[in-house]
N, C-alpha and C positions, 0 to 999 in steps of 0.2 A: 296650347298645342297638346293633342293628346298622347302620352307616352307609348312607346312601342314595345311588341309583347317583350324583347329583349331587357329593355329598359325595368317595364314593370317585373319581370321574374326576377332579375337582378334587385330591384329594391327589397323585395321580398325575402331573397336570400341574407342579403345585407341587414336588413333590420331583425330578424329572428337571428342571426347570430349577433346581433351585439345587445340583442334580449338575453339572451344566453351566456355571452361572456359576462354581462353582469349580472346575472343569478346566480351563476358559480363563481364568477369571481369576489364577490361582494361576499359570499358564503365562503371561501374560504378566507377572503380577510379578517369577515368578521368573527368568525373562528380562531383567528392567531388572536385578534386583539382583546377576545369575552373575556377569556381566563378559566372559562369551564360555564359561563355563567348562560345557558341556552337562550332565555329571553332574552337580553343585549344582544347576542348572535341572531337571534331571528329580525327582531325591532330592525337591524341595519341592516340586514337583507332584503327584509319589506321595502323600507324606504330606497332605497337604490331599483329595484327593481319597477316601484310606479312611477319613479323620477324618469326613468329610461323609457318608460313605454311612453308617456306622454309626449318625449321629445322624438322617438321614434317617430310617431303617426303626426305629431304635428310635420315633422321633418320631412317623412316617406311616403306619406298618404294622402298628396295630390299624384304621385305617383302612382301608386300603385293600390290604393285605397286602405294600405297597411293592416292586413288580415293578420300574419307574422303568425299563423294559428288552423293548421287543418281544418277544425272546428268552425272558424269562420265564413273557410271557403267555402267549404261542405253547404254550410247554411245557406248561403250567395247563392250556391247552387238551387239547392230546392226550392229559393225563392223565382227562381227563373232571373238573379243576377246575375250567371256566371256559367258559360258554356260547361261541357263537360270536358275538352280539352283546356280551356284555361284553367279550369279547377285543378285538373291533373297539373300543370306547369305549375300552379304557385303549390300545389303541395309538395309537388320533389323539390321546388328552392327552398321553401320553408324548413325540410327535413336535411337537406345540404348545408344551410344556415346553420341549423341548430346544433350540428353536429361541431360548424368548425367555430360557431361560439365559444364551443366547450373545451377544445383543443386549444383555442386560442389563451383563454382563462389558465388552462393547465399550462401553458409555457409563458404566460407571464409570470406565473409563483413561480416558475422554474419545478414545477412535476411532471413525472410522467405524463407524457403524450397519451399513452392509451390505458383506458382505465376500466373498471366494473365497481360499479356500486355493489356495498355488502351492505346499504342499508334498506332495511325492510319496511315495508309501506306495503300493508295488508290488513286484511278484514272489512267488517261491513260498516264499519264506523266511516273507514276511509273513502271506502266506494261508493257510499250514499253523500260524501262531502264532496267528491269529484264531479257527482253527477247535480248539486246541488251552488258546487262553483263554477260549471258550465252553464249551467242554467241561467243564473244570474249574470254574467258575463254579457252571452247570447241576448238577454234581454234588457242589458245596458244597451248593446250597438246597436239592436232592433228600436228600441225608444227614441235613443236620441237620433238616430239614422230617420225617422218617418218626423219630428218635431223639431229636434235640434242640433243638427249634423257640428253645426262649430261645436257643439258642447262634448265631441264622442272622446279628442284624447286628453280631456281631464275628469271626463266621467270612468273612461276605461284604467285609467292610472290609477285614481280615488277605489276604484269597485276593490281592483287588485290587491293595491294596500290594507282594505278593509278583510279583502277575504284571505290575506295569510291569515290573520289570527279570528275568523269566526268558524274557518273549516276546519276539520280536524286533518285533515293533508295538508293544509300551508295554499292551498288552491291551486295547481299546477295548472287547470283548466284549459289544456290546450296536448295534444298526442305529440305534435315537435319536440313539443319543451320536456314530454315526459321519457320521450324514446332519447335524447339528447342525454338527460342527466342520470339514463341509467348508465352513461359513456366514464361518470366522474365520481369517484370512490369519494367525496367530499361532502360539505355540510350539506349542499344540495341531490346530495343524489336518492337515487331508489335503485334497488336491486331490481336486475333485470326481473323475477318471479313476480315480480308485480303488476309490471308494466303493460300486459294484455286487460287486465280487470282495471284499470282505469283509464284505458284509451274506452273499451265498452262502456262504464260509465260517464265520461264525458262526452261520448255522441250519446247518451242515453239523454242526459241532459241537452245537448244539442237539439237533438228531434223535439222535446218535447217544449223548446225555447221558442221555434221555428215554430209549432203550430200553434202555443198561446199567442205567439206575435203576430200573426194573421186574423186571430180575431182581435187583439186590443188592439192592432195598429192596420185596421186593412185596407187596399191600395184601394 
């Protein structure tokens, strides 16, 4: 039976916040437990973070197709998968998700509710890895979406893991997740100052994911 638009926005909100509570939650555990040690902190935020996506989309996405990613809808869109009203619906639960991921995270440490990242995520090192961790992302779902649809949430999990440590941003590759953890003063956050130059680079990467996958994969 196919889900109703209620249903599908609700998954959507639901799955990008519990992407969210475990990027910052996992980021501030693995913060208490490094010791100062940054690699060990990142290593166990990767890993939690592609453990969760996989089970998200395997979990959400007969549902709702599990985008949990402006960037994906956006895509859906331009492909002519995805009205322009549904796009607008799963992007405000994606962005209401992301949000109360993060709140959610911050009251299980027991921190403040409301926060501002002070950390800085700038320059062109960063915004050519955003637009370069969109890109690849875009053209994981695009691949295995036209070849190999069962393969997408351990291909999208896999890409994840790999692109924290081949980006030089850690690969946020999605506007939710970036506009979210500028909410969280913690190991995952970005300062708001940032957060406009790599939502552009990751539709930058977007757009141009969307028109190499029309020619390598076209209907």
């Amino acid at each position: 039976m196919k889900a109703s638009v209620t249903q599908r926005a609700v998954a959507e909100c639901l799955g990008t916040g519990f992407l969210l509570a475990a990027v910052v939650g996992s980021g501030i555990m693995a913060a208490k437990l490094a010791d100062g040690n940054g690699a060990v902190a990142l290593l166990c935020n990767t890993i939690a973070t592609g453990a969760i996506l996989t089970v998200l989309i395997l979990t959400l996405g007969p549902i709702s197709g599990a985008h949990f990613n402006p960037a994906v809808s956006l895509a859906a869109a331009l492909r002519g998968d995805m009205t322009a009203g549904a796009t607008a619906l799963y992007v405000g639960a994606q962005l209401a998700g992301a949000i109360l991921g993060v709140w959610a995270a911050h009251l299980m440490f027991e921190l403040p509710l409301l926060q501002i990242s002070l950390t800085p995520r700038a320059g062109f090192g960063q915004w050519f890895a955003e637009a370069i961790a969109t890109f690849g992302l875009l053209l994981t779902i695009l691949g295995c979406s036209a070849r190999n649809p069962t393969a997408i949430p351990y291909a999208v999990g896999l890409y994840i893991t790999a692109a924290y440590w081949f980006t030089a941003s850690t690969s946020f590759a999605n506007p939710a997740v970036t506009i979210a953890r500028s909410l969280s003063d913690t190991f995952a956050g970005i300062a708001p100052a940032g957060v406009t130059a790599f939502i552009v680079a990751q539709l930058v990467g977007m757009f141009a994911a969307v028109a190499l996958g029309r020619w390598l994969w076209p209907d």
